[in-house]
C-alpha positions as CSV (number, residue, x, y, z in Angstrom):
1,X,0.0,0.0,0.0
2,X,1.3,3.4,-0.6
3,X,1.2,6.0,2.1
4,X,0.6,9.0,1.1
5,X,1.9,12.1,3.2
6,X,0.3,14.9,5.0
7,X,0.8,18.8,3.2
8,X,-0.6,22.1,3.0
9,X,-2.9,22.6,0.6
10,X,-1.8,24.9,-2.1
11,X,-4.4,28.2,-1.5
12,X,-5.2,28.1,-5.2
13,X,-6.5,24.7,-5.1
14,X,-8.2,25.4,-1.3
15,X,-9.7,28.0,-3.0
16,X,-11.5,26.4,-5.7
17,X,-13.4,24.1,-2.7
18,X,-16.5,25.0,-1.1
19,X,-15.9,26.4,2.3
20,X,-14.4,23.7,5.1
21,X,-16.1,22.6,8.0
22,X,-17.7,24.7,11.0
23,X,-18.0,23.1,14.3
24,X,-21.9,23.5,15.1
25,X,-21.9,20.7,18.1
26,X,-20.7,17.7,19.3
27,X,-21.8,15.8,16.4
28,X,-20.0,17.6,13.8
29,X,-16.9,16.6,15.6
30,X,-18.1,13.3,15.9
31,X,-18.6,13.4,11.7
32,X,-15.2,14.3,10.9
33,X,-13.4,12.6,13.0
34,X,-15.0,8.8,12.1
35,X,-15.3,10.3,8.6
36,X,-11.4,10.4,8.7
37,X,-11.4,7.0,10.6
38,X,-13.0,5.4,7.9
39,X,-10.8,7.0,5.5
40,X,-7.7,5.7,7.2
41,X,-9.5,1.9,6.7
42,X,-10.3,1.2,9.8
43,X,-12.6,-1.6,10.3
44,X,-13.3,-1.6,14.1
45,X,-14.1,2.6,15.5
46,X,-14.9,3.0,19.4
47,X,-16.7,6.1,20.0
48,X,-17.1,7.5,23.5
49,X,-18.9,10.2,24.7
50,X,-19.5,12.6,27.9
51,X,-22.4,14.7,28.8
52,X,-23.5,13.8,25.3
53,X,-19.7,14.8,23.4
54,X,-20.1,18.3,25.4
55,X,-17.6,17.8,28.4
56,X,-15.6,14.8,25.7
57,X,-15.4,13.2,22.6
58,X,-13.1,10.0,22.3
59,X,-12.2,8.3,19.2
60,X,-10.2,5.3,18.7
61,X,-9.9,3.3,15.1
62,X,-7.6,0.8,14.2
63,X,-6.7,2.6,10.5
64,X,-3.3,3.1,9.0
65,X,-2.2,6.0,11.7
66,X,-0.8,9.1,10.8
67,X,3.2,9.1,10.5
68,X,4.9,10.9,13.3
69,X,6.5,14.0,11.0
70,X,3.5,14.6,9.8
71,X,1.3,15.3,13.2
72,X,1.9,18.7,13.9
73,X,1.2,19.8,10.1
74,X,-2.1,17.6,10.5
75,X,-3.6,20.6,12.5
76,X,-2.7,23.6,10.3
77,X,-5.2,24.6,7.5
78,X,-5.6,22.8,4.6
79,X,-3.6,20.0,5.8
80,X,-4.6,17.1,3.5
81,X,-3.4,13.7,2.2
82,X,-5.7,13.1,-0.2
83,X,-5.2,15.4,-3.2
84,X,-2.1,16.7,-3.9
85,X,-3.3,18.9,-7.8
86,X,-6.5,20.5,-8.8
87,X,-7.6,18.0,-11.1
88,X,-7.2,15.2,-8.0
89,X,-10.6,16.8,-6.9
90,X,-12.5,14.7,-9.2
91,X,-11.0,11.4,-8.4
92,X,-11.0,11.4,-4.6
93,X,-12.6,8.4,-3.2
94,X,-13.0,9.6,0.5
95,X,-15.3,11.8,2.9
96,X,-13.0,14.7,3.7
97,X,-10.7,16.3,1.7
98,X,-10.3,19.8,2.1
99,X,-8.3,19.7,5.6
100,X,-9.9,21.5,8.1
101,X,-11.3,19.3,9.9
102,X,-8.9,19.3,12.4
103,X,-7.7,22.6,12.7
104,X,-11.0,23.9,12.9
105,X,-11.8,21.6,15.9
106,X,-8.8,22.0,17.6
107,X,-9.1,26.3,17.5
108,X,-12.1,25.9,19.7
109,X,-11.1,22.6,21.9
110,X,-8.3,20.6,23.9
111,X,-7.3,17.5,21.6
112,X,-5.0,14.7,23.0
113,X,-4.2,12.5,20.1
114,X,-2.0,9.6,19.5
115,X,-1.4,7.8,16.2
116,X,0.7,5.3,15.3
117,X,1.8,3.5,11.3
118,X,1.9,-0.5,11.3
119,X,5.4,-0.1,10.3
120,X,6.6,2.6,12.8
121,X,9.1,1.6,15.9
122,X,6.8,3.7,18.2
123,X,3.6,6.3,18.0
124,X,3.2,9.7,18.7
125,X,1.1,11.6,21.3
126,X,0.5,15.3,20.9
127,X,-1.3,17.9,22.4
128,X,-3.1,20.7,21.3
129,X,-5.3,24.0,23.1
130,X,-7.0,26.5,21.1
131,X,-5.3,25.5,18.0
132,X,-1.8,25.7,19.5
133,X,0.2,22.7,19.7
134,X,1.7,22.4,23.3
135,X,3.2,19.0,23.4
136,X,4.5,16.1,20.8
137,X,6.1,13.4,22.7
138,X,7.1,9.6,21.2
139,X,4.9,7.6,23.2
140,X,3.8,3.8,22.8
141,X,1.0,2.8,20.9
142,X,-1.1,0.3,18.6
143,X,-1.6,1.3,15.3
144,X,-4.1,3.1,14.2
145,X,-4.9,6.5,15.7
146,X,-7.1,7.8,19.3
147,X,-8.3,11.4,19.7
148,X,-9.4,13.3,22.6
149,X,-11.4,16.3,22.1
150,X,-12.1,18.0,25.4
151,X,-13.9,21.0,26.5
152,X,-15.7,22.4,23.6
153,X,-15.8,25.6,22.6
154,X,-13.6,26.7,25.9
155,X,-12.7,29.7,23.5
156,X,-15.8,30.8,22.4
157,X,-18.1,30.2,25.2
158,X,-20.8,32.3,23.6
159,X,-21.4,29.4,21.2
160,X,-21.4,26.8,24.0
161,X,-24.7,27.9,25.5
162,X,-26.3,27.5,22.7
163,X,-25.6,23.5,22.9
164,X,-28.8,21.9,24.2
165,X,-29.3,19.5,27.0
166,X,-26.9,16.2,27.2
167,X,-29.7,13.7,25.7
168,X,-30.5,15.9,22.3
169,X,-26.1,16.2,21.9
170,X,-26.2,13.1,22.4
171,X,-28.8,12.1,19.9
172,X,-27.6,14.3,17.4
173,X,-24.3,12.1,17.3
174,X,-25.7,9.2,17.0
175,X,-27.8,10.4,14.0
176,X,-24.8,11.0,12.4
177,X,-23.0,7.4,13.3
178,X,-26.2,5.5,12.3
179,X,-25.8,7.4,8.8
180,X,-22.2,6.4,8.9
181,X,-23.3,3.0,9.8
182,X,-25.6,2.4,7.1
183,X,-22.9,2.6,4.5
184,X,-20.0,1.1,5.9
185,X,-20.7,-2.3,6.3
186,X,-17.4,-3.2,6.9
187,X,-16.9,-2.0,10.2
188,X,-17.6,-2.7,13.6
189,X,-18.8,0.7,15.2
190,X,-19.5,1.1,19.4
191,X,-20.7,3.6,21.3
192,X,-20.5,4.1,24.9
193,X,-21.8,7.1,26.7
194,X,-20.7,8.3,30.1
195,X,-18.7,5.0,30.5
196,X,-22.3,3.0,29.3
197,X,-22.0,1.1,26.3
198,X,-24.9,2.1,24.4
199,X,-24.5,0.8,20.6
200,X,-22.8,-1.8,18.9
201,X,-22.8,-2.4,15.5
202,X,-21.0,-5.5,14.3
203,X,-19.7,-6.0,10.9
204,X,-21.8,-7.4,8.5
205,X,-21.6,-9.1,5.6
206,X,-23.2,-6.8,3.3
207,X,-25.6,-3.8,3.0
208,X,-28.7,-6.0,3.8
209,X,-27.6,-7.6,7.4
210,X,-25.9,-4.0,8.2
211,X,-29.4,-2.2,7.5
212,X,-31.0,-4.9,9.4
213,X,-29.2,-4.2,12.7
214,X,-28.9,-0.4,12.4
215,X,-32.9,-0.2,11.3
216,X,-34.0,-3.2,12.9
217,X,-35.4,-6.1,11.8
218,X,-39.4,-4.5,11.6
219,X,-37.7,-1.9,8.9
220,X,-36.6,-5.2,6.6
221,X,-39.4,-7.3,7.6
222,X,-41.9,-4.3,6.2
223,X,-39.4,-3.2,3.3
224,X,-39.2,-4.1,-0.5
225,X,-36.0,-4.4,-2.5
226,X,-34.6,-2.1,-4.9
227,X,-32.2,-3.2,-7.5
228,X,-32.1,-1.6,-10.6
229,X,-29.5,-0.2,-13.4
230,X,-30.0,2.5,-16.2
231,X,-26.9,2.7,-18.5
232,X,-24.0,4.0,-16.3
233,X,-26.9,4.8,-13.4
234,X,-27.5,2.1,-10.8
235,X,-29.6,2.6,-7.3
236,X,-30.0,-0.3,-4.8
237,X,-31.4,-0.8,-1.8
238,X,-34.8,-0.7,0.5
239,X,-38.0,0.8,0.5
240,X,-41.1,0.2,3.0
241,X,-43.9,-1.0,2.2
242,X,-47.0,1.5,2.0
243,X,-48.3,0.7,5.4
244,X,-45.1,1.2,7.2
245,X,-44.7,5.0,7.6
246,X,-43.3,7.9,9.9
247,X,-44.3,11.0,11.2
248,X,-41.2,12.8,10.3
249,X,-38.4,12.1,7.1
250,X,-35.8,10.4,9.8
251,X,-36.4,7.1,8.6
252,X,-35.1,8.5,4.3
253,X,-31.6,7.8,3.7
254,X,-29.3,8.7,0.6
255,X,-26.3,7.7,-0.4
256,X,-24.5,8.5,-3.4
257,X,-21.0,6.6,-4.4
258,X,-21.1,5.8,-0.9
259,X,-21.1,9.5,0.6
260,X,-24.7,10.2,3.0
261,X,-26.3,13.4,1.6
262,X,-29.1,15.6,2.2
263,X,-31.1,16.5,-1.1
264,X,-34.6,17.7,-1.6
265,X,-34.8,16.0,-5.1
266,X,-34.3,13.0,-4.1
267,X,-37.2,13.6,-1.3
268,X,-39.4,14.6,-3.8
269,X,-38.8,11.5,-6.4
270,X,-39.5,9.4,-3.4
271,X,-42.6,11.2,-2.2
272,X,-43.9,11.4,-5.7
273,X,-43.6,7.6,-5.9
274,X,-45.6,7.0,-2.5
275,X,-48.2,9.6,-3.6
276,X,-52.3,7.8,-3.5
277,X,-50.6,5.1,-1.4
278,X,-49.6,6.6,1.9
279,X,-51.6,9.0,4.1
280,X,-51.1,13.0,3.9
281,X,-48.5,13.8,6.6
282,X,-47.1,10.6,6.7
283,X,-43.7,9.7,5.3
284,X,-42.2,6.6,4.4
285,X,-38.7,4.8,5.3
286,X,-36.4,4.3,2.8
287,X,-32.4,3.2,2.2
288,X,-31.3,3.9,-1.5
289,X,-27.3,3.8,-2.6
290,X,-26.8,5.4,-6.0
291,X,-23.8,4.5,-7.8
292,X,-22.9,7.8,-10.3
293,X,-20.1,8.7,-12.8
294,X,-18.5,10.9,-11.6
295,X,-18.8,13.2,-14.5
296,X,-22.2,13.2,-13.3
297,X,-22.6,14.4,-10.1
298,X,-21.0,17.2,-8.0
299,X,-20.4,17.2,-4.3
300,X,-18.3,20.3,-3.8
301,X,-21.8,22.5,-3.2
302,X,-21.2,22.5,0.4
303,X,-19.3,23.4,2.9
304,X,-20.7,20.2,5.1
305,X,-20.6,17.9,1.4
306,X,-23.9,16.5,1.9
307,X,-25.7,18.5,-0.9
308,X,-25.5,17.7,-4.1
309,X,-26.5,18.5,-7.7
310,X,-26.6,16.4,-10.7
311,X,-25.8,16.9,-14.2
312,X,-28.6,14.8,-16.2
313,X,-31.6,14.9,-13.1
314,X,-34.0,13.8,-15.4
315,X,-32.4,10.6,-15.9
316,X,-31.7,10.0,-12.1
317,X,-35.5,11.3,-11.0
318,X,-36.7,8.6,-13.4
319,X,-34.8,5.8,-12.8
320,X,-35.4,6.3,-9.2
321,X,-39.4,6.7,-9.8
322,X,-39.8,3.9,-12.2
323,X,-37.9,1.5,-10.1
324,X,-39.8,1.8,-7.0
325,X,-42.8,1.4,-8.9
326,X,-42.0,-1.5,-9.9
327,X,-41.4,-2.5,-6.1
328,X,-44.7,-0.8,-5.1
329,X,-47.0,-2.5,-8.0
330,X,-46.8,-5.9,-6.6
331,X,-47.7,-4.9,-3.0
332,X,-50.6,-6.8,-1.6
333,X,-51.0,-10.1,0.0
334,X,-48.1,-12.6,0.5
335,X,-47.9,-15.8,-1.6
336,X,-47.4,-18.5,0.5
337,X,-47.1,-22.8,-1.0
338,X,-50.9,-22.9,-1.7
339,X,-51.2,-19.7,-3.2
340,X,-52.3,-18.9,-7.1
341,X,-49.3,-16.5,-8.1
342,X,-50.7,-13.7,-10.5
343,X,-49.4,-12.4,-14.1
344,X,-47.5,-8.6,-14.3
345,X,-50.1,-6.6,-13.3
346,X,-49.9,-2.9,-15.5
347,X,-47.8,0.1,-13.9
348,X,-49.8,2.6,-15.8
349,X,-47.2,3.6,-18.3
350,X,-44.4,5.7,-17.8
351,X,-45.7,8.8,-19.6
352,X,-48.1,9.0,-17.0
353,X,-45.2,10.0,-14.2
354,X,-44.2,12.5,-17.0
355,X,-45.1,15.5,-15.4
356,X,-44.7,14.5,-12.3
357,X,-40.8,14.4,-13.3
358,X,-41.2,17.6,-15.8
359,X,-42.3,19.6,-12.8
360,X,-39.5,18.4,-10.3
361,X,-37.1,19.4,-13.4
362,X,-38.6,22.9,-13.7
363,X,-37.7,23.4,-9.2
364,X,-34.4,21.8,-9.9
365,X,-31.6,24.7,-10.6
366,X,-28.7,22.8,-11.7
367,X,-26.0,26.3,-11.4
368,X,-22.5,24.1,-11.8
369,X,-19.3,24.8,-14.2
370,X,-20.0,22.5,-16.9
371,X,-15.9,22.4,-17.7
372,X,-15.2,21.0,-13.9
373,X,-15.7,17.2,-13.3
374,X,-17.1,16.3,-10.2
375,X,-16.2,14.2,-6.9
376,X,-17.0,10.7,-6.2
377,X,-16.0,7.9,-4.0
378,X,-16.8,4.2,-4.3
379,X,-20.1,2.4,-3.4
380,X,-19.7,-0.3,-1.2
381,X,-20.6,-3.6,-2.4
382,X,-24.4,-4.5,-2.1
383,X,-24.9,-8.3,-2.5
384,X,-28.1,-8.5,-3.6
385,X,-30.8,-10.9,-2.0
386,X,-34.1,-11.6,-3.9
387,X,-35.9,-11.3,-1.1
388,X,-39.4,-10.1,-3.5
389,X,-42.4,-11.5,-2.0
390,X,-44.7,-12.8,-4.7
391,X,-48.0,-11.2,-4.6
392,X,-51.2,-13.6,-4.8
393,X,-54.8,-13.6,-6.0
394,X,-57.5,-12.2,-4.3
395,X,-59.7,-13.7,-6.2
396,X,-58.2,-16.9,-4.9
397,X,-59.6,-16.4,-1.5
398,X,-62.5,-18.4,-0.3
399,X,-65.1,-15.9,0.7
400,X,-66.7,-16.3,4.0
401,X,-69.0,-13.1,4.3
402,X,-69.7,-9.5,5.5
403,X,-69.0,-7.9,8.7
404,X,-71.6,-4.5,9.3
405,X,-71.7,-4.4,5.1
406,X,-68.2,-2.9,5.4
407,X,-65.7,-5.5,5.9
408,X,-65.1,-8.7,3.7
409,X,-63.8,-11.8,5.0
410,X,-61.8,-14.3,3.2
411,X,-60.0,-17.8,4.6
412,X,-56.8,-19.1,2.7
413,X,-55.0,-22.5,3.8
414,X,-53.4,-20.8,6.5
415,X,-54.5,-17.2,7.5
416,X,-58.2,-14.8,7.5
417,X,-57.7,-11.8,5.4
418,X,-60.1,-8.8,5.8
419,X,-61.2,-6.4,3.3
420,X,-61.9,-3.0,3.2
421,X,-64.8,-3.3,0.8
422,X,-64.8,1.0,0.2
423,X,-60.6,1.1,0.1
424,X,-60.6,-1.4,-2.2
425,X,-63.7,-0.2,-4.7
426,X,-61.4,2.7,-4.0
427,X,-58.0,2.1,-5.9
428,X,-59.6,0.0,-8.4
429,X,-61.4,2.8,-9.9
430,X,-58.2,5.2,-8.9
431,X,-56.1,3.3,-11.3
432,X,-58.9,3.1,-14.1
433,X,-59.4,6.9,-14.0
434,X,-55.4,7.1,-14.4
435,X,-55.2,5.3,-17.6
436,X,-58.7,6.9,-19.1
437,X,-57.5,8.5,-22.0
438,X,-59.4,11.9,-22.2
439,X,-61.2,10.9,-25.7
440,X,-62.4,7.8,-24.4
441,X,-65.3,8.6,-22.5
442,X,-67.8,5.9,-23.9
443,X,-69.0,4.8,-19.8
444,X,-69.7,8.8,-19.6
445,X,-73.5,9.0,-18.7
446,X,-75.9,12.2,-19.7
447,X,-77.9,13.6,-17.4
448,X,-81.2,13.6,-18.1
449,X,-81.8,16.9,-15.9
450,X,-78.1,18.5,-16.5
451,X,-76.7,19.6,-12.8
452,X,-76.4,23.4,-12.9
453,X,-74.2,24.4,-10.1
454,X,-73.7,28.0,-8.0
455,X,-70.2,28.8,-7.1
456,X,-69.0,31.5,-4.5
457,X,-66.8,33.9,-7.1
458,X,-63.0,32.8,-5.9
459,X,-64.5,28.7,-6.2
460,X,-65.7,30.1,-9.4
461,X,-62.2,31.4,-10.6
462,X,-60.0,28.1,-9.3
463,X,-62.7,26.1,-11.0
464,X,-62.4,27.9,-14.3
465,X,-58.5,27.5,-13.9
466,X,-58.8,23.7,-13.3
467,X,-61.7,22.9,-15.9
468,X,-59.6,20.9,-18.2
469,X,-58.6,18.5,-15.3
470,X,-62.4,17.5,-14.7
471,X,-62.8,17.1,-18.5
472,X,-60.5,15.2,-19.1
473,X,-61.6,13.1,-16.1
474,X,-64.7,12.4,-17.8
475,X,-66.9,15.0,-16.8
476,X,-69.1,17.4,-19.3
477,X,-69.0,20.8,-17.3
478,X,-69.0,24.2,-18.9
479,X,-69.5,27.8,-17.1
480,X,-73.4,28.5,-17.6
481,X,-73.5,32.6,-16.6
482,X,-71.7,34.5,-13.8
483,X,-70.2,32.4,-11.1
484,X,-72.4,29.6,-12.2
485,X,-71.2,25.6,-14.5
486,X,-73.2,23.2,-16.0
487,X,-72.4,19.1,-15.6
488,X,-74.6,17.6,-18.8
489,X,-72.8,14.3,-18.2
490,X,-70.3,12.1,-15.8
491,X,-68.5,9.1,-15.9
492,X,-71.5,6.4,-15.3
493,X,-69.7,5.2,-11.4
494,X,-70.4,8.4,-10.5
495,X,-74.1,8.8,-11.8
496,X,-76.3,9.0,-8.5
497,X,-73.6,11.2,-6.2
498,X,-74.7,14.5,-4.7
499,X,-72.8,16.4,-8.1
500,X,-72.9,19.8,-5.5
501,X,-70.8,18.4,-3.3
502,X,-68.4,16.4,-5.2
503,X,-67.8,20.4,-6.7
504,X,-67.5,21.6,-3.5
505,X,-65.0,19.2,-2.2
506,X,-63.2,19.4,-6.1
507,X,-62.8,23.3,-5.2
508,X,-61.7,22.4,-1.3
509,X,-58.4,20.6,-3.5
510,X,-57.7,23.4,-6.0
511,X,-57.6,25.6,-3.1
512,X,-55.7,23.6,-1.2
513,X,-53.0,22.8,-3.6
514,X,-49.9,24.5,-3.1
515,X,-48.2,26.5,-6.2
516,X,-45.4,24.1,-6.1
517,X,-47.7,20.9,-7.2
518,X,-48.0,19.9,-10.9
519,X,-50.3,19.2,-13.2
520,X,-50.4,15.7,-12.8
521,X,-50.4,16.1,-8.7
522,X,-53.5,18.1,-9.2
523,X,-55.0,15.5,-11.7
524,X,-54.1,12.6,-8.8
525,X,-56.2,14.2,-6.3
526,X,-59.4,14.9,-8.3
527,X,-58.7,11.4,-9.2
528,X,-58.6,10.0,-5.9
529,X,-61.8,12.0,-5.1
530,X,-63.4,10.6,-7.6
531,X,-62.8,7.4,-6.7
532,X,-64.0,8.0,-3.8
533,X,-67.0,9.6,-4.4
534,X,-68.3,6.8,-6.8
535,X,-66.3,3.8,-4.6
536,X,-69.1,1.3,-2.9
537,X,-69.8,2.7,0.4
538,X,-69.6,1.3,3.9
539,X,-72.7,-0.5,4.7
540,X,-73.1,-1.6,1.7
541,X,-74.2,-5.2,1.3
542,X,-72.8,-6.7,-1.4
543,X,-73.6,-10.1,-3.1
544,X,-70.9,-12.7,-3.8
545,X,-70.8,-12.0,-7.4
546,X,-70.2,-8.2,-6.9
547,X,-67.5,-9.4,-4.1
548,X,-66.0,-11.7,-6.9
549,X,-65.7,-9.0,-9.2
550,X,-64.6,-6.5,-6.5
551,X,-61.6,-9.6,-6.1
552,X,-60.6,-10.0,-10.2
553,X,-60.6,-5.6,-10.3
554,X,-58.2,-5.9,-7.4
555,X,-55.9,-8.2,-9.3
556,X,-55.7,-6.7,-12.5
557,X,-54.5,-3.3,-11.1
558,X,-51.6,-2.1,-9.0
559,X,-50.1,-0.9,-5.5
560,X,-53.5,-2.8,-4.2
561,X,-52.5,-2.3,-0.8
562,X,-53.3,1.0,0.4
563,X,-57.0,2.9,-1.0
564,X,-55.8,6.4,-2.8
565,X,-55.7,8.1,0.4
566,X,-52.9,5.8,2.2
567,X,-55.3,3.3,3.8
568,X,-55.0,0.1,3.9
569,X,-57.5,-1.6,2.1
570,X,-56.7,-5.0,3.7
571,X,-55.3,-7.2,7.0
572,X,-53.9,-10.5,7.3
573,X,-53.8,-12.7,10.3
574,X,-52.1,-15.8,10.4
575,X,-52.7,-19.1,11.8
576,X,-49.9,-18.0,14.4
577,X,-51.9,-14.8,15.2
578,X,-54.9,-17.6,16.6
579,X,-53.2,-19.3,18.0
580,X,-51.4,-16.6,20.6
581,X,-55.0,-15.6,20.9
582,X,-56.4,-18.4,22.0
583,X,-53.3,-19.0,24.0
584,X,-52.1,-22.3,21.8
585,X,-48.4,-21.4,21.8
């Protein structure tokens, strides 16, 4: 292995870099210095913490050391071994690189640190307050490197007040080790706080078992794979299942070529896919690892390196999109040996996501120097598992009966499932309005009495400005005087509803949709209105040949888990669920 040496950045180069690293809290210290671990190869980091990495932060990693000469330049600004010329930028295949990380903790801290190569006689302990190096001493030592960081922000004690209680320090480190975590497969990270151990993350043998024990096993248990390649564009990894959702984004993770990053695109490709399958305020939880040229994507946006910005977004946006559609169409229940496996079910096409991407192209300002290439490190390796579940039949339930006129109940050889007769009415007619095509209204019924409906003058307007959405949707409306539309015909489900208030309500979601949401985002939630509106209703007794044909419409369209709102329109309980009932095992 070559070594490569410590030096000072040439200022040119430093330059040319977004702005280094600011110590906010504990964590960020905690960031750079297992960022740098990791860098060094270590496969085993101990991370200790007091008064939640206020009072101390230890860190010892068992990584290639620093060399003793090159210590005290370790500290100075722009002290880096991993470029050494401009053009290096684009090649590096680590976390830091600028070289401040370092000097910019140790100007507002105490560090002890002691490092040590595999092939040096002896280590080397220094000592360092307020950026000033007091002490370097040789001193024994394993290989591998341990630093001390004490006293935070003793210089500026301004900032330290603004540090919040231990416990939220505390949990802001280990946010940033789980996202460490998740990546880095390799190696074994513990964490012990006030001299309690408090995580331990063994090594794993690939991305799969690490996700497992930093998620959980729920997260995998409720989670869908994601493998997928699009010329030089690959994303792997897991998504959760539409019933398996958070309050908050905590549970979304990104990585790209291996590096965690924050970015709102992503966020929205995701949400966009979850979109008429997961409840309003409700997010879900996902782990995706995109492997990028590096031609293609630029890191150096950010002084913290965890934005980015992408050269061709289109092409990521839709490979991510289509690919956990995929995942999402086949959601229902699980085949088991006696189950009747179904054929591809239809995803809708993918002009149908079109504006959905078109509109998160038009939000997306891609501002970067075409001429400069861009930063990228490796991606781990993800051995993939087929771990896809195989969806099955409804219609190869036995049917038992109703519960209240709401509920179906099905047997299969070795669980009940329930269904939500209105949730599943519900998506099937969702996903038939999505692929209407707007000349094809044959089902459209006229009214013998056309509907002429009153509007309050600002309904008026947002109706006026959406018209072409309901037409398109099948309904014949035109404005019929001042403040005032006529409905001479509907899509024939829909014949019988109160046409006043499905208005009202269609007004209620053109006001309520914000100036960020696209056309097709607008279209979705007429659509899912609809659907509603003319869905069977609860407490609606149903004969078996309507609950038979209720069965086939659920298997010929997708994502039949959830109705268009994010409910679930079924529940499965097992043989094993009985018998803890009743107290058999």
């Amino acid at each position: 292995m070559v070594i490569k040496r410590i030096k000072i950045l040439d200022e040119a180069i430093a330059s040319r870099i977004a702005a280094g690293e600011v110590v906010e809290r504990p964590s960020s210290i905690v960031k750079e210095l297992v960022e740098n671990a990791l860098d060094a190869g270590a496969d085993h980091i101990e991370i200790e913490l007091e008064e939640g990495g206020k009072k101390s932060i230890k860190i010892t990693d068992n990584g290639e050391g620093i060399d003793g000469d090159d210590i005290a330049i370790a500290f100075e600004r722009h002290a880096t071994s991993k470029i050494d010329a401009y053009d290096d930028l684009f090649s590096v295949y680590s976390f830091g690189f600028r070289g401040e990380a370092l000097s910019s903790i140790a100007s507002i801290s105490r560090i002890e640190m002691l490092s040590k190569r595999e092939d040096a006689l002896h280590g080397t302990r220094v000592l360092v307050e307020g950026g000033e190096i007091k002490e370097i001493v040789e001193a024994g030592s394993p290989r591998g490197t341990s630093i001390r960081v004490e006293d935070i922000f003793y210089t500026t004690p301004v900032r330290r007040k603004f540090l919040k209680k231990d416990s939220t320090e505390q949990a802001h480190c280990l946010d940033y080790i789980t996202r460490l975590a998740l990546c880095n497969y390799q190696c074994r990270i513990t964490v012990s706080a006030n001299n309690r151990s408090i995580l331990n993350i063994p090594q794993a043998k690939n991305i799969s078992e690490r996700i497992s024990l930093v998620l959980g096993r729920e997260f995998i248990g409720n989670a869908l794979p994601i493998d997928n390649k699009r010329g030089d564009h690959a994303v792997k990894g897991f998504i959760s299942k539409p019933h398996f959702t958070k309050s908050n984004t905590k549970g979304m993770f990104y990585y790209i070529n291996g590096r965690y990053v924050r970015d709102s695109f992503l966020n929205h490709a995701v949400m966009t896919t979850y979109r008429g399958m997961i409840e309003a305020r409700r997010y879900p939880s996902v782990v995706l690892y995109l492997d990028i040229p590096t031609h293609d994507v630029d890191v150096n946006v950010h002084p913290t390196k965890m934005e980015v910005r992408f050269k061709n977004p289109r092409e990521i946006y839709s490979l991510l999109v289509d690919s956990m559609m995929e995942s999402l169409a086949d959601t229902g229940p699980i085949a088991g040996k006696d189950y009747v496996i179904p054929p591809p079910v239809s995803r809708g096409g993918r002009e149908y996501y079109t504006g959905r991407i078109e509109g998160a192209i038009k939000r997306y300002t891609l501002s970067m120097d075409k001429k400069r290439p861009v930063i990228s490190d490796t991606l781990p390796l993800f051995e993939r598992e087929d771990k896809r579940e195989e969806r099955v039949l409804f219609s190869s339930f036995h049917y038992l009966g109703q519960i209240t006129h709401t509920y179906l109940i099905f047997s299969t050889p070795d669980s009940m499932v329930i269904i939500d007769q209105h949730a599943a009415h519900e998506r099937v007619r969702y996903e038939r309005l999505k692929n209407l095509s707007p000349t094809s209204h044959e089902q459209n019924q006229k009214l013998l009495i056309p509907e002429i409906v009153e509007l309050q003058p600002a309904n008026f307007v947002l109706l006026m400005d959406n018209m072409s959405l309901l037409q398109d949707a099948g309904l014949e409306v035109e404005p019929y005087g001042e403040n005032t539309i006529i409905i001479k015909s509907v899509p024939a489900f829909l014949s019988g509803i109160d046409l006043k208030a499905f208005i009202s309500d269609a007004t209620e979601e053109f006001s309520q949709t914000g100036k960020t949401e696209n056309l097709e985002a607008i279209k979705e939630k007429i659509y899912a209105l609809m659907a509603c509106k003319g869905a069977v209703k609860a407490r609606h007794k149903l004969s078996e040949e309507e609950v038979k044909k209720l069965c086939q419409d659920l298997d010929s369209v997708p994502f039949a888990a959830t109705c268009p709102h994010g409910r679930p329109l079924f529940a499965t309980f097992d043989i094993g669920d009985f018998e803890r009932m009743f107290k058999r095992r």
